[in-house]
C-alpha positions as CSV (number, residue, x, y, z in Angstrom):
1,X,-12.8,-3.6,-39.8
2,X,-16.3,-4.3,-38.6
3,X,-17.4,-3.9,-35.0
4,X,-17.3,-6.7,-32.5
5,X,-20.1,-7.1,-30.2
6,X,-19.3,-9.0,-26.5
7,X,-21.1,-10.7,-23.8
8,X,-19.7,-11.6,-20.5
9,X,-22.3,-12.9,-17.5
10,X,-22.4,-12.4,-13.4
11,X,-23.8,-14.3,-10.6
12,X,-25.9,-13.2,-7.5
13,X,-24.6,-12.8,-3.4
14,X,-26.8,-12.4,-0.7
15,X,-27.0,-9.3,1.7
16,X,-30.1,-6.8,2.1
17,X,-29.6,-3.3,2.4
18,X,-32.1,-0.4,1.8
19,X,-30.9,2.1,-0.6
20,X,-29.5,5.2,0.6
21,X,-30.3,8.8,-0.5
22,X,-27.2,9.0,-2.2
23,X,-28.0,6.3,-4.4
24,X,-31.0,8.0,-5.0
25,X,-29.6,11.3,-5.9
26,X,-27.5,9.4,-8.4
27,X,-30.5,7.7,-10.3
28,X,-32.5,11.6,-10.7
29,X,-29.1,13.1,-11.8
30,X,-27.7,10.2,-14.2
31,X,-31.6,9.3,-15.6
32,X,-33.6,12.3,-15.1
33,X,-37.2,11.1,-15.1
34,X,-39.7,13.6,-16.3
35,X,-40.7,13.2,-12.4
36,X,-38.0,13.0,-9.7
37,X,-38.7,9.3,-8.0
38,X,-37.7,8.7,-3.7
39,X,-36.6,5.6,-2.3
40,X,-40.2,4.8,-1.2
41,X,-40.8,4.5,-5.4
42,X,-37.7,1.9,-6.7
43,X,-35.8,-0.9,-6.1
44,X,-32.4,-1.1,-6.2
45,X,-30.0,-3.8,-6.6
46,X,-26.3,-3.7,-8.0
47,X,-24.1,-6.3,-10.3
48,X,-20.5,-7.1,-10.3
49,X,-20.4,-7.1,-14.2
50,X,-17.0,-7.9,-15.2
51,X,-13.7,-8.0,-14.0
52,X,-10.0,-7.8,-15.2
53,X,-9.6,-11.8,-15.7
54,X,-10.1,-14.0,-18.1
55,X,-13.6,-14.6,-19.1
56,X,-14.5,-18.4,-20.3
57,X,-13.9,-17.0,-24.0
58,X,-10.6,-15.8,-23.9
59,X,-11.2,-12.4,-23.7
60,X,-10.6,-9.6,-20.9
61,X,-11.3,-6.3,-19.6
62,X,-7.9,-4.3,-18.8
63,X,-8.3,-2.1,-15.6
64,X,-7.5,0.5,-17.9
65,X,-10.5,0.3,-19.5
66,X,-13.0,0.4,-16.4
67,X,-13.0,4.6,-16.6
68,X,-14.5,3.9,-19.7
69,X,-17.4,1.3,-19.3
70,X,-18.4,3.2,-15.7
71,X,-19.2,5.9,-18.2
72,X,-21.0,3.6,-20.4
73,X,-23.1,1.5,-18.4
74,X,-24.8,4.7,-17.3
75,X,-28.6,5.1,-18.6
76,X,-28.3,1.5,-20.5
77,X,-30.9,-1.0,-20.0
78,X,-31.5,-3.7,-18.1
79,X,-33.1,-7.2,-20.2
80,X,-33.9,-10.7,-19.5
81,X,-31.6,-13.1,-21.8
82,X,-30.2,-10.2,-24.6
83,X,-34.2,-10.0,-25.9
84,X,-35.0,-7.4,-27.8
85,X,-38.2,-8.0,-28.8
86,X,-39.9,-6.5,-25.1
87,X,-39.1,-3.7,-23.1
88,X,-36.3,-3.3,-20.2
89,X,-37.3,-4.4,-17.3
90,X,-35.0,-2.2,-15.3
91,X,-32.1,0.4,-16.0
92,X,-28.6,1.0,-14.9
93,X,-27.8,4.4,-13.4
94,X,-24.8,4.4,-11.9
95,X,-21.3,2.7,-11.8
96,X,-18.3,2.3,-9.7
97,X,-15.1,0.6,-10.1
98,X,-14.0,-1.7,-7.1
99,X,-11.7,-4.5,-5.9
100,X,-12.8,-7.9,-4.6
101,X,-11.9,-11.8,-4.6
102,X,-8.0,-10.5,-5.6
103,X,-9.4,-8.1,-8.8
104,X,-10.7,-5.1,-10.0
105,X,-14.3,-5.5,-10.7
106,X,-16.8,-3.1,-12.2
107,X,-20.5,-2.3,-10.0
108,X,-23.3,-1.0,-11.9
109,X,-26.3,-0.1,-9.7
110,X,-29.6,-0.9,-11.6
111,X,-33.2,0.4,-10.7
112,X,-37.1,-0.5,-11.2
113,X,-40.1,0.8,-10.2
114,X,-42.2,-1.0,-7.0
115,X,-46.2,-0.5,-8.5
116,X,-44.5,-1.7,-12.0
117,X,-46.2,-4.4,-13.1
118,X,-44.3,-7.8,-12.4
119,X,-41.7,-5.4,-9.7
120,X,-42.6,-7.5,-6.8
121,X,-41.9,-10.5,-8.8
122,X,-39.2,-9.7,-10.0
123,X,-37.6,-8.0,-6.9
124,X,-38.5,-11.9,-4.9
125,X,-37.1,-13.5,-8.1
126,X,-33.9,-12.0,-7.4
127,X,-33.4,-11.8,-3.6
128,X,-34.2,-15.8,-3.8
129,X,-31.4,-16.4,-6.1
130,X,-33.5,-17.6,-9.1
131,X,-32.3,-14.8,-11.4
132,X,-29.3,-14.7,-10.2
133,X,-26.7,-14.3,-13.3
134,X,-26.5,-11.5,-15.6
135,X,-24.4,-10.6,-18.3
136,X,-23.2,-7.3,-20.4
137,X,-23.8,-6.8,-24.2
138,X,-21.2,-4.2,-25.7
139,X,-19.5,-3.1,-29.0
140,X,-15.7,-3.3,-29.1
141,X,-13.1,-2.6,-32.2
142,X,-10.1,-4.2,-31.3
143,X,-9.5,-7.8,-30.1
144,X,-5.7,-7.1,-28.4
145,X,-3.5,-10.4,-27.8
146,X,-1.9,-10.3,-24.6
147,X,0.9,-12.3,-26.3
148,X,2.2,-10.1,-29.4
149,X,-0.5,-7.5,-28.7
150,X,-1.5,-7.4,-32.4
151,X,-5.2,-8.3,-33.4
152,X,-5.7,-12.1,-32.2
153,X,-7.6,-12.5,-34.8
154,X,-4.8,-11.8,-37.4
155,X,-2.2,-13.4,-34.7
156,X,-0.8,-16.9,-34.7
157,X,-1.9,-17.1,-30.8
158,X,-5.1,-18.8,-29.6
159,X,-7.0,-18.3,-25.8
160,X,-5.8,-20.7,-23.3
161,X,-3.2,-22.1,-25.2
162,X,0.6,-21.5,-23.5
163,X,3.3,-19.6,-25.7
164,X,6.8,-18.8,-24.4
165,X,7.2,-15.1,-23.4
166,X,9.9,-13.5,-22.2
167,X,8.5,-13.6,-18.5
168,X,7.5,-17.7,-18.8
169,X,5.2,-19.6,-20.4
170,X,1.6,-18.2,-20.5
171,X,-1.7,-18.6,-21.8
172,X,-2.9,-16.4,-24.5
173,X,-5.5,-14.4,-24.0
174,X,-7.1,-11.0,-25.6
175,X,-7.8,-7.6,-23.8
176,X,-11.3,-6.1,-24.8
177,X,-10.3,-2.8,-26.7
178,X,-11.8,0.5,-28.3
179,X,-15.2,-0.2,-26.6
180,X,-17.6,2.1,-27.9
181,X,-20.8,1.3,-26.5
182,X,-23.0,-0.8,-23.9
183,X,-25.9,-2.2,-25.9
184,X,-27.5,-3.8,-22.4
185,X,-27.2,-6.0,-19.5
186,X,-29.3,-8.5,-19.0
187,X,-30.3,-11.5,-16.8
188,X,-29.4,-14.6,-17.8
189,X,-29.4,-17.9,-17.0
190,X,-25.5,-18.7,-17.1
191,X,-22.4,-17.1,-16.4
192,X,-18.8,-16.9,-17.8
193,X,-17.0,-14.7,-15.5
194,X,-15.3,-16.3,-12.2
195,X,-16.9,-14.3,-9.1
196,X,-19.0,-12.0,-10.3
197,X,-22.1,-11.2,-8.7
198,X,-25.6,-9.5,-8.5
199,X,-26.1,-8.0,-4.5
200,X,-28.1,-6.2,-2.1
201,X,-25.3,-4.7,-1.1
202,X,-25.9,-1.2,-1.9
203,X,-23.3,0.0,0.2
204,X,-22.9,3.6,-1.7
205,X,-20.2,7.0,-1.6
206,X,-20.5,9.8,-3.4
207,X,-17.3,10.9,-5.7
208,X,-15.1,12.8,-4.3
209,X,-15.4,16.6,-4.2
210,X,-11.8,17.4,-3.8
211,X,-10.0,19.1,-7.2
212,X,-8.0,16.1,-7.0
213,X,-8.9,12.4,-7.2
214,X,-9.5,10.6,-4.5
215,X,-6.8,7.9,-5.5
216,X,-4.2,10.8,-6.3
217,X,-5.1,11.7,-2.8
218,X,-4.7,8.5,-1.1
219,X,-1.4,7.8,-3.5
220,X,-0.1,10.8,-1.9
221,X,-0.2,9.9,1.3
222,X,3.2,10.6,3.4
223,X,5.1,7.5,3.2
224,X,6.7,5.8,6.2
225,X,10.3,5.0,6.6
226,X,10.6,1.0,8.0
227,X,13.4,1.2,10.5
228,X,15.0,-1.7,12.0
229,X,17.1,0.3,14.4
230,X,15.9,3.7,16.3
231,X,19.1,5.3,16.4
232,X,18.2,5.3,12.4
233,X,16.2,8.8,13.4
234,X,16.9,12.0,14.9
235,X,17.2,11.8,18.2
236,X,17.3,15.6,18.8
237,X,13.3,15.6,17.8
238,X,10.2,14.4,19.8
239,X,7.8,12.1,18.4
240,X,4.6,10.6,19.0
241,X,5.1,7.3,19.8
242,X,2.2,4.9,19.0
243,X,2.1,0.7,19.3
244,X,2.2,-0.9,15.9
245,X,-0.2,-4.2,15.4
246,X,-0.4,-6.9,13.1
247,X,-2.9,-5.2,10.5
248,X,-4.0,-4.1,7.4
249,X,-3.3,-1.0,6.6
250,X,-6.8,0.7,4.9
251,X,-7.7,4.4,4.3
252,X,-11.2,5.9,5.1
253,X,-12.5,8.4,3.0
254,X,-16.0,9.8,4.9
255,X,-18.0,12.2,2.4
256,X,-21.9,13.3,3.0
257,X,-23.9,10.0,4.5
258,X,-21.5,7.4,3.0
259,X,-17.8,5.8,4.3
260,X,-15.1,3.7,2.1
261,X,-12.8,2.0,2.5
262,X,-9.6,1.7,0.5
263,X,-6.4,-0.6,0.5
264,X,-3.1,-0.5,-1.3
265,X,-2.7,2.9,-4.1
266,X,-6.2,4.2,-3.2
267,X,-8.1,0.4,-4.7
268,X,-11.6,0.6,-3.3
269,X,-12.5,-2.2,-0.9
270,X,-15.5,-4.1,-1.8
271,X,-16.1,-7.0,1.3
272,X,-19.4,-7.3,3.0
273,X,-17.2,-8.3,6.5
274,X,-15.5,-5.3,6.7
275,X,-18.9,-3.0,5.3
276,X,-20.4,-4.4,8.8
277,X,-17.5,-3.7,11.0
278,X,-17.7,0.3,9.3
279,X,-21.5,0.2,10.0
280,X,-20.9,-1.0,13.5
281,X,-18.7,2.1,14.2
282,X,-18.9,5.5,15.6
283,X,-17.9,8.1,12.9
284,X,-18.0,11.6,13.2
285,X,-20.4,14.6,11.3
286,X,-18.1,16.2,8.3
287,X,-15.7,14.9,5.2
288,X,-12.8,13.7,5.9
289,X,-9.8,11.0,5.2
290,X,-8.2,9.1,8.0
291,X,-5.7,6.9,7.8
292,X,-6.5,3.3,9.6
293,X,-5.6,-0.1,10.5
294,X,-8.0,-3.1,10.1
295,X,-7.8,-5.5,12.5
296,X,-8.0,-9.2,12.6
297,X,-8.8,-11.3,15.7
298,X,-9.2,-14.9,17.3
299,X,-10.1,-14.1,20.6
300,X,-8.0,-11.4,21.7
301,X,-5.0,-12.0,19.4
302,X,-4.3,-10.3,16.8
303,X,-3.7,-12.4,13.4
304,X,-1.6,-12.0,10.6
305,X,-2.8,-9.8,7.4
306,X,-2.9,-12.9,5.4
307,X,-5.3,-14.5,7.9
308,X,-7.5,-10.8,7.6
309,X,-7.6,-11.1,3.8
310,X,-8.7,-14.8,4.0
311,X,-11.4,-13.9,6.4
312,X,-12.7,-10.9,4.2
313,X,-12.9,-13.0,1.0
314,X,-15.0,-15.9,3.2
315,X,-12.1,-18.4,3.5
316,X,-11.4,-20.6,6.3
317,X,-9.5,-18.2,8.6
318,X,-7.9,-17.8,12.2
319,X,-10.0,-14.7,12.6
320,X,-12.9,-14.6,14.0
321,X,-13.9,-10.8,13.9
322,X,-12.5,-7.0,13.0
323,X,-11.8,-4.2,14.9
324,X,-10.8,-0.8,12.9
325,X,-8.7,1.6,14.9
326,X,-7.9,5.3,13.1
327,X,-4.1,6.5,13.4
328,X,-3.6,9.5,11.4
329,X,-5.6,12.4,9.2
330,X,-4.9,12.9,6.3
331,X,-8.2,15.4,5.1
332,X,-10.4,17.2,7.3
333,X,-13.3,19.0,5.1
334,X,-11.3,20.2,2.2
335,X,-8.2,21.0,4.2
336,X,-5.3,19.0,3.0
337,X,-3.2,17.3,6.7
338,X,-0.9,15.4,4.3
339,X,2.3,17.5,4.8
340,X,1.3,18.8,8.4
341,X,3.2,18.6,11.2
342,X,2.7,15.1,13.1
343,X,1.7,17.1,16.7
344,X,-1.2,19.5,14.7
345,X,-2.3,16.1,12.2
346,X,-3.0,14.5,16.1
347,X,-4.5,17.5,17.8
348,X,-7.0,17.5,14.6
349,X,-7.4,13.8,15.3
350,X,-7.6,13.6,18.9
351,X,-10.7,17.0,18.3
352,X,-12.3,14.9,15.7
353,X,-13.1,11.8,17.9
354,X,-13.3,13.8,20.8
355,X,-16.1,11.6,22.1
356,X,-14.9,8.1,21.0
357,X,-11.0,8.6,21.3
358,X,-11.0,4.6,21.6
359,X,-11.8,4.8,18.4
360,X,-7.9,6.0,17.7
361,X,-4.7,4.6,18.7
362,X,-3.3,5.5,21.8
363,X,-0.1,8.0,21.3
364,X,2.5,9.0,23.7
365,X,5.1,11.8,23.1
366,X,8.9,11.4,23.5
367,X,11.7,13.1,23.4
368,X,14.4,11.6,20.7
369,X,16.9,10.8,23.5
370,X,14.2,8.7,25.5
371,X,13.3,6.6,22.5
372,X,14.0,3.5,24.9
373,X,11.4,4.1,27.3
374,X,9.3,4.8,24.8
375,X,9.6,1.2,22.9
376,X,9.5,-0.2,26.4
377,X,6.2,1.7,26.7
378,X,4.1,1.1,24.0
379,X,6.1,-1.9,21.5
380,X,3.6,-4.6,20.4
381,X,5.2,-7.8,19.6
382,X,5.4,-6.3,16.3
383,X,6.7,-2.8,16.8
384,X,5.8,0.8,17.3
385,X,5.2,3.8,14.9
386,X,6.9,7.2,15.3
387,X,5.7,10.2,13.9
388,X,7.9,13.4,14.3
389,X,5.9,16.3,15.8
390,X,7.3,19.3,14.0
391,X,7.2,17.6,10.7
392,X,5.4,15.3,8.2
393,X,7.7,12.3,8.6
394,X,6.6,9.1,9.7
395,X,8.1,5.9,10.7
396,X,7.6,1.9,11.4
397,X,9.9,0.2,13.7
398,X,9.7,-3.4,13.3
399,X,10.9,-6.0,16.0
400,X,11.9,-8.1,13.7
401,X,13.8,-7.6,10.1
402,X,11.4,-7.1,7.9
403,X,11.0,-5.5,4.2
404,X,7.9,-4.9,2.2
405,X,7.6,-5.9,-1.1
406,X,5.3,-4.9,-3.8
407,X,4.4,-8.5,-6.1
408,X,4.8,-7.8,-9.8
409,X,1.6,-8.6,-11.6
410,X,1.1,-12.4,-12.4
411,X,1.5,-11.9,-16.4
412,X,5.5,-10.5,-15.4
413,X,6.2,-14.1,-13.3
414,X,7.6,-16.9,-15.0
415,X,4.6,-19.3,-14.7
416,X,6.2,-21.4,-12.4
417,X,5.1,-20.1,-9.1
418,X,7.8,-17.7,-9.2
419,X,6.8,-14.1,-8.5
420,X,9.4,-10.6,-9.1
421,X,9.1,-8.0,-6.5
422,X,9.7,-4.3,-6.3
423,X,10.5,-2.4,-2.7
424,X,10.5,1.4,-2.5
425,X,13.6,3.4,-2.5
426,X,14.2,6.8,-1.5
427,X,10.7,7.4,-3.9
428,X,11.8,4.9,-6.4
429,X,10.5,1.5,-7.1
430,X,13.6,-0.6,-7.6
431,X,13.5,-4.4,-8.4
432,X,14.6,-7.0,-6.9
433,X,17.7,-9.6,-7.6
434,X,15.7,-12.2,-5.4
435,X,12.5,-14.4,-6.5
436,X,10.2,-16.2,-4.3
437,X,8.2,-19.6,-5.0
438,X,4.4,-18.9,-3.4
439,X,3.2,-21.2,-0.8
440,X,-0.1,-19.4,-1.2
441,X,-1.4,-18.0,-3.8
442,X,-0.1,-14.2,-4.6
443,X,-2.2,-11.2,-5.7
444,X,-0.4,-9.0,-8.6
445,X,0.4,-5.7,-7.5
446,X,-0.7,-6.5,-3.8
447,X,1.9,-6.3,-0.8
448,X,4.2,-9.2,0.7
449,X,6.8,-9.2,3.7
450,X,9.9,-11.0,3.8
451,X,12.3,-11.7,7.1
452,X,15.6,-11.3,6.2
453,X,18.6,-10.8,7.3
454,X,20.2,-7.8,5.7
455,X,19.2,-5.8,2.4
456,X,21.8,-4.7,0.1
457,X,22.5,-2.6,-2.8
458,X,24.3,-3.6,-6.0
459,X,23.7,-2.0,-8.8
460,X,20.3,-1.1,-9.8
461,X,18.7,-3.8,-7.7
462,X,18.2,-4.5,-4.4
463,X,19.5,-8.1,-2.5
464,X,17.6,-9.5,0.5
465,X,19.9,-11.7,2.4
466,X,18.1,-15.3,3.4
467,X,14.8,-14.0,2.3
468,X,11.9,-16.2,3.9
469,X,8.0,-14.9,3.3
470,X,6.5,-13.4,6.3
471,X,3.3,-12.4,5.6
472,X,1.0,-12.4,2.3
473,X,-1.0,-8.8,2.7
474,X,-2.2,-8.5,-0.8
475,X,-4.1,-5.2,-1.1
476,X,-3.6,-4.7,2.6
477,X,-0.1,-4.1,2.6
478,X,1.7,-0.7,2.8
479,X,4.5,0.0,0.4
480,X,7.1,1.7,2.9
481,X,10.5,3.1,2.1
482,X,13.3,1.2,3.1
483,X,15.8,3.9,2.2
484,X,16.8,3.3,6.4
485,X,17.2,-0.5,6.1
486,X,20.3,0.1,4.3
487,X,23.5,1.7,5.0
488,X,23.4,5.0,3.5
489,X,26.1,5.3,1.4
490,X,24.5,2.1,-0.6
491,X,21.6,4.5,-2.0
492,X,24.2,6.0,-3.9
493,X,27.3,4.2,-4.4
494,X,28.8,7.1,-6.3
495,X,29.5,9.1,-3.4
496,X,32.8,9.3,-1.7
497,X,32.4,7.0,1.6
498,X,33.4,5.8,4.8
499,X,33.4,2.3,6.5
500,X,32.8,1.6,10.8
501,X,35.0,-1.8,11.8
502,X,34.5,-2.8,15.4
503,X,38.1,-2.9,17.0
504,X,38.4,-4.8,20.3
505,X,35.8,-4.2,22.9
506,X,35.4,-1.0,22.4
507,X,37.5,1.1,20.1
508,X,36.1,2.3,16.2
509,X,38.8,1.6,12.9
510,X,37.2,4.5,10.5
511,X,38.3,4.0,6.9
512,X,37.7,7.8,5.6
513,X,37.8,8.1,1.4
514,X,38.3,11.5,0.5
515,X,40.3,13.6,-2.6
516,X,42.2,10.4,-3.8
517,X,42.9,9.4,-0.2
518,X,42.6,6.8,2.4
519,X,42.2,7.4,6.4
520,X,42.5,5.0,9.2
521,X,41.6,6.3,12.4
522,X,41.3,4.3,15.7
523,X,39.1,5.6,17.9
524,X,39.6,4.7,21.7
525,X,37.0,3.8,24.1
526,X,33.9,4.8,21.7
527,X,30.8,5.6,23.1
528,X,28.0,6.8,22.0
529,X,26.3,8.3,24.6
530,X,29.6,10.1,25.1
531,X,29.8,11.3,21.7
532,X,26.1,12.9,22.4
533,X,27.5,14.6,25.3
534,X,30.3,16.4,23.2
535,X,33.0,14.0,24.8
536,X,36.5,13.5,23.0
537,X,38.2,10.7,22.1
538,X,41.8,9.4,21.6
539,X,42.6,8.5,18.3
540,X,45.5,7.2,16.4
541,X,46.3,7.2,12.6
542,X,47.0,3.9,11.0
543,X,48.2,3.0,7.8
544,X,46.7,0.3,6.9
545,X,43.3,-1.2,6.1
546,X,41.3,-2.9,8.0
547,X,41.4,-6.8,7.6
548,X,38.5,-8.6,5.3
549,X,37.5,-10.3,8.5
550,X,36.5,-7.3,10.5
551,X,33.2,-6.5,11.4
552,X,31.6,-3.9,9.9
553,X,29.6,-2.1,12.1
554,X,28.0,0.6,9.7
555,X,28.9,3.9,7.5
556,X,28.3,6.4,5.5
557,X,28.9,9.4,3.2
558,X,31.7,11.7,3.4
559,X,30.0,14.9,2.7
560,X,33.3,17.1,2.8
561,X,37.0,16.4,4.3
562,X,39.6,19.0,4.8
563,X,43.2,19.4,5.6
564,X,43.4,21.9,8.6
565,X,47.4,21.8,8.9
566,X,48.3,18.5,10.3
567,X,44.6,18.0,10.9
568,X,41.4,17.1,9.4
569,X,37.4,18.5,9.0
570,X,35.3,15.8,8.2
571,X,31.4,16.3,7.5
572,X,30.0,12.8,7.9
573,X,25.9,11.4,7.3
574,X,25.1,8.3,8.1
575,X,26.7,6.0,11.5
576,X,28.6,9.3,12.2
577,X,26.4,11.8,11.6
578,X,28.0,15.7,11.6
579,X,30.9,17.5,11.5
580,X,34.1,16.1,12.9
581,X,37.3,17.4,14.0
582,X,40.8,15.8,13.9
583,X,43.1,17.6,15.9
584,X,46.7,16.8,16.9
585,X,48.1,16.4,20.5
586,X,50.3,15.7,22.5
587,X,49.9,12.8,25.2
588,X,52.2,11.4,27.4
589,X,55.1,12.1,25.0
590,X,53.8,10.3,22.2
591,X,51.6,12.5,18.8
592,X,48.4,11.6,19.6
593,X,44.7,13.0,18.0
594,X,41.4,14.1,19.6
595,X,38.2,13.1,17.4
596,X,34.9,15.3,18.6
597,X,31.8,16.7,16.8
598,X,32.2,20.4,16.8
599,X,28.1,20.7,16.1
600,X,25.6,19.3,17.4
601,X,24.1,16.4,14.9
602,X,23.0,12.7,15.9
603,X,24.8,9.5,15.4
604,X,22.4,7.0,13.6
605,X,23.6,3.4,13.9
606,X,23.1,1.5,10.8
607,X,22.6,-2.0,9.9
608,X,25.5,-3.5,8.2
């Protein structure tokens, strides 16, 4: 089958910037003029040349496919309107894949020199917005329907009109496939791309030097556990104890003379607001990868992330201006923090910013058992993060119940404003049964919140109880675990279990399932603050089960149970968290049984 040849056009945004060496080192490495040129020599200017959605004819470039055309826009020329009868006027040297305006885009930085004749001219021509579109010629093998996926020109679908599929009704569309070649890019005098863009921007950053990728880097970045409760964590640890603000969470990635910024799964951010609030900054001499949070404000109050993203994208917004406040390392030059302990990642931190520590958030350290004071301390209206000082595991301790949710990409919805979401389990992404209708409009593979009121597991899926949309953070979000939002026998509802019932005022009813058997056991006077000072309790056996209309107050996993004569040895994770004994006695005349931890583990309360 013959080759196809494409064209898909950009428009021009405004913001000067004067190249920077990198940029320059680029153009002599990627072109390699006889004669080495310096910025004093070129002008450089950069295009937003196509994006991942639908062009006006149909057709699209799959982010899958932007490895490859960074690779091919390198060395290819630069024309006025696709004519081939006169020279370039300028050439591309260097590309870069990027996200703005809710996509991923393609940048290819383009170059001409200043004495040229017509360079001033053309250079005035396009800072004053006359040439201001452009558009990319290339040759392509394989028109794929987004539909059937079959050639749409063999296919019985046609662009933009709506077929049933099994997630909805949606417009056809075909994916730009097998691209073997840029021809050119040229400036034009009309677009067909939604948001695309020729800039002054040059804002530039060198690859990144590490053996791995930059976005396998960033990917791998410890993962939080969202807690709703604190006795969720071990209370026998210290942590550093640090407030929690309504933010996007972004990673910085400094290397040479350049900074970038990235959001959700390592995506590059590409938004001139948030370039001015880096350049504003204090940043320190070396390479390195910190972990931030960018924040938005109206006056001094912090807004919601869906506010930031509408200010960064130039919407009508309730904030007014950023702030950018670092919280942990991640990379310090070519040494890998990731898996650090939390009290050496800060002592990096604290040395790195040494003389701009207000350029980190404040951190306090706690002991486990004092995890009151220190929510009374340093809580936001929002929460606090915990990060354990002898080990890599982090935490985010919400005031109020919140889960993060990962919005399945816009083709999977059903076209009806409905949207499916994923949250992260235990290092899983597991679906859930729930669907929300968007007020706003939703980003694929961005980040929401919902309030609810309890998650639970049935199945394979997850079930958010009276879900209502919180926030909208898009590429801004963090994907947390919520293994801690749920009871932890629900993880795996295989396991051998046990139930919590609150009984009276203060007494416990523990169902215990073990070896084909059921245990009641009523558990007097429960405390536990006693229990963590190795008290014992009164208990009595009972027979039968709870009632339906008790309340559960948590539970677990029975990790063992045995028979020690007329008594029992129960290992326990989850509300009742260790090993338990079960011994008879006898109390005023009556057979009676003591219930106390024989080692020293923590009792984690758990949702129920």
């Amino acid at each position: 089958m013959e080759n196809l040849i494409g064209k898909i056009t950009a428009s021009l945004v405004e913001k000067d910037q004067i190249p920077i060496t990198g940029l320059i080192d680029q153009l002599n490495k990627n072109i390699n003029p006889p004669e080495p040129v310096g910025p004093e020599e070129v002008y450089i200017r950069a295009m937003y040349i196509i994006s991942d959605q639908i062009n006006s004819y149909g057709g699209r470039f799959p982010s899958d496919e932007h490895d490859r055309l960074v690779e091919l826009l390198i060395d290819s020329p630069v024309l006025i309107g696709h004519r081939k009868d006169s020279l370039p006027i300028a050439r591309n040297f260097y590309a870069e894949k990027v996200y703005r305006k809710d996509a991923n885009w393609v940048k290819v930085y383009f170059y001409w020199l200043k004495d040229a004749e017509l360079g001033e001219d053309l250079r005035r021509n396009i800072d004053a917005g006359i040439y201001k579109e452009c558009s990319i010629s290339f040759i392509f093998n394989f028109p794929e329907c987004t539909v059937c996926g079959r050639d749409i020109r063999e296919c019985p679908h046609r662009p933009f009109v709506q077929y049933d599929t099994p997630a909805g009704k949606q417009p056809a569309a075909f994916n730009y496939r097998r691209i073997e070649k840029v021809l050119e890019t040229s400036l034009v005098y009309r677009g067909s791309v939604d948001n695309t863009a020729v800039t002054r921007a040059l804002y530039f950053f060198k690859s990144c030097k590490a053996d791995e990728s930059l976005s396998t880097t960033i990917q791998s970045v410890n993962v939080r556990k969202r807690i709703w409760d604190s006795g969720r964590i071990d209370r026998a640890g210290a942590y550093l104890v640090m407030p929690a603000y309504e933010s996007g969470a972004i990673v910085l990635r400094r290397d040479g003379d350049g900074i970038t910024a990235h959001g959700l799964y390592g995506r590059k951010l590409d938004f001139s607001k948030l370039d001015e609030c880096l350049a504003e900054r204090f940043w320190p001499e070396g390479d390195y990868i910190l972990d931030c949070r960018l924040i938005g404000y109206r006056g001094k109050e912090r807004q919601k992330v869906c506010e930031l993203v509408k200010y960064l994208e130039g919407k009508n917004s309730a904030v007014k201006r950023l702030d950018v406040k670092v919280i942990d390392l991640i990379a310090l030059n070519g040494h890998n923090f990731r898996h650090a302990a939390g009290e050496i990642r800060r002592a990096e931190l604290v040395r790195l910013f040494c003389s701009h520590e207000s350029s980190i958030i404040p951190a306090e350290k706690f002991n486990g058992d004092d995890l009151a004071n220190a929510i009374g301390r340093c809580t936001t209206r929002y929460g606090i993060e915990l990060h354990e000082c002898a080990s890599d595991r982090r935490y985010l301790l919400t005031h109020r119940k919140l889960v993060p949710c990962l919005i399945k990409p816009a083709e999977s919805a059903d076209g009806n404003g409905a949207f499916a979401y994923t949250c992260m389990l235990d290092g899983e992404s597991i679906l859930l049964h729930n669907t929300a209708v968007a007020k706003d409009e939703l980003i694929g593979g961005g980040m929401t919140e919902f309030e609810v009121y309890s998650v639970g597991y049935t199945g394979d899926r997850l079930e958010l109880t009276h879900p209502r949309i919180f926030d909208h953070c898009g590429i801004l979000g963090s994907n947390d675990d919520i293994s801690l939002l749920l009871p932890s026998h629900a993880v795996n509802p295989s396991r051998v279990r046990y139930t919590v019932h609150e009984q009276g005022d203060s007494d416990l009813l523990v169902t215990v399932n073990c070896k084909d058997e059921s245990e009641c056991l009523i558990i007097r006077n429960f405390s536990e603050d006693l229990l963590r000072r190795r008290s014992r309790f009164v208990a009595d056996r009972e027979t039968t089960a709870p009632p339906e209309s008790s309340i559960v107050k948590g539970g677990g996993d029975v990790l063992d149970c045995r028979r020690c004569q007329d008594g029992m040895v129960l290992e326990l994770d989850g509300f009742l968290n260790g090993t338990f004994l079960l011994r008879p006695i006898i109390l005023n005349n009556s057979r009676r049984w003591l219930f106390y931890r024989v080692e020293s583990f923590l009792i984690r309360s758990t949702a129920a």
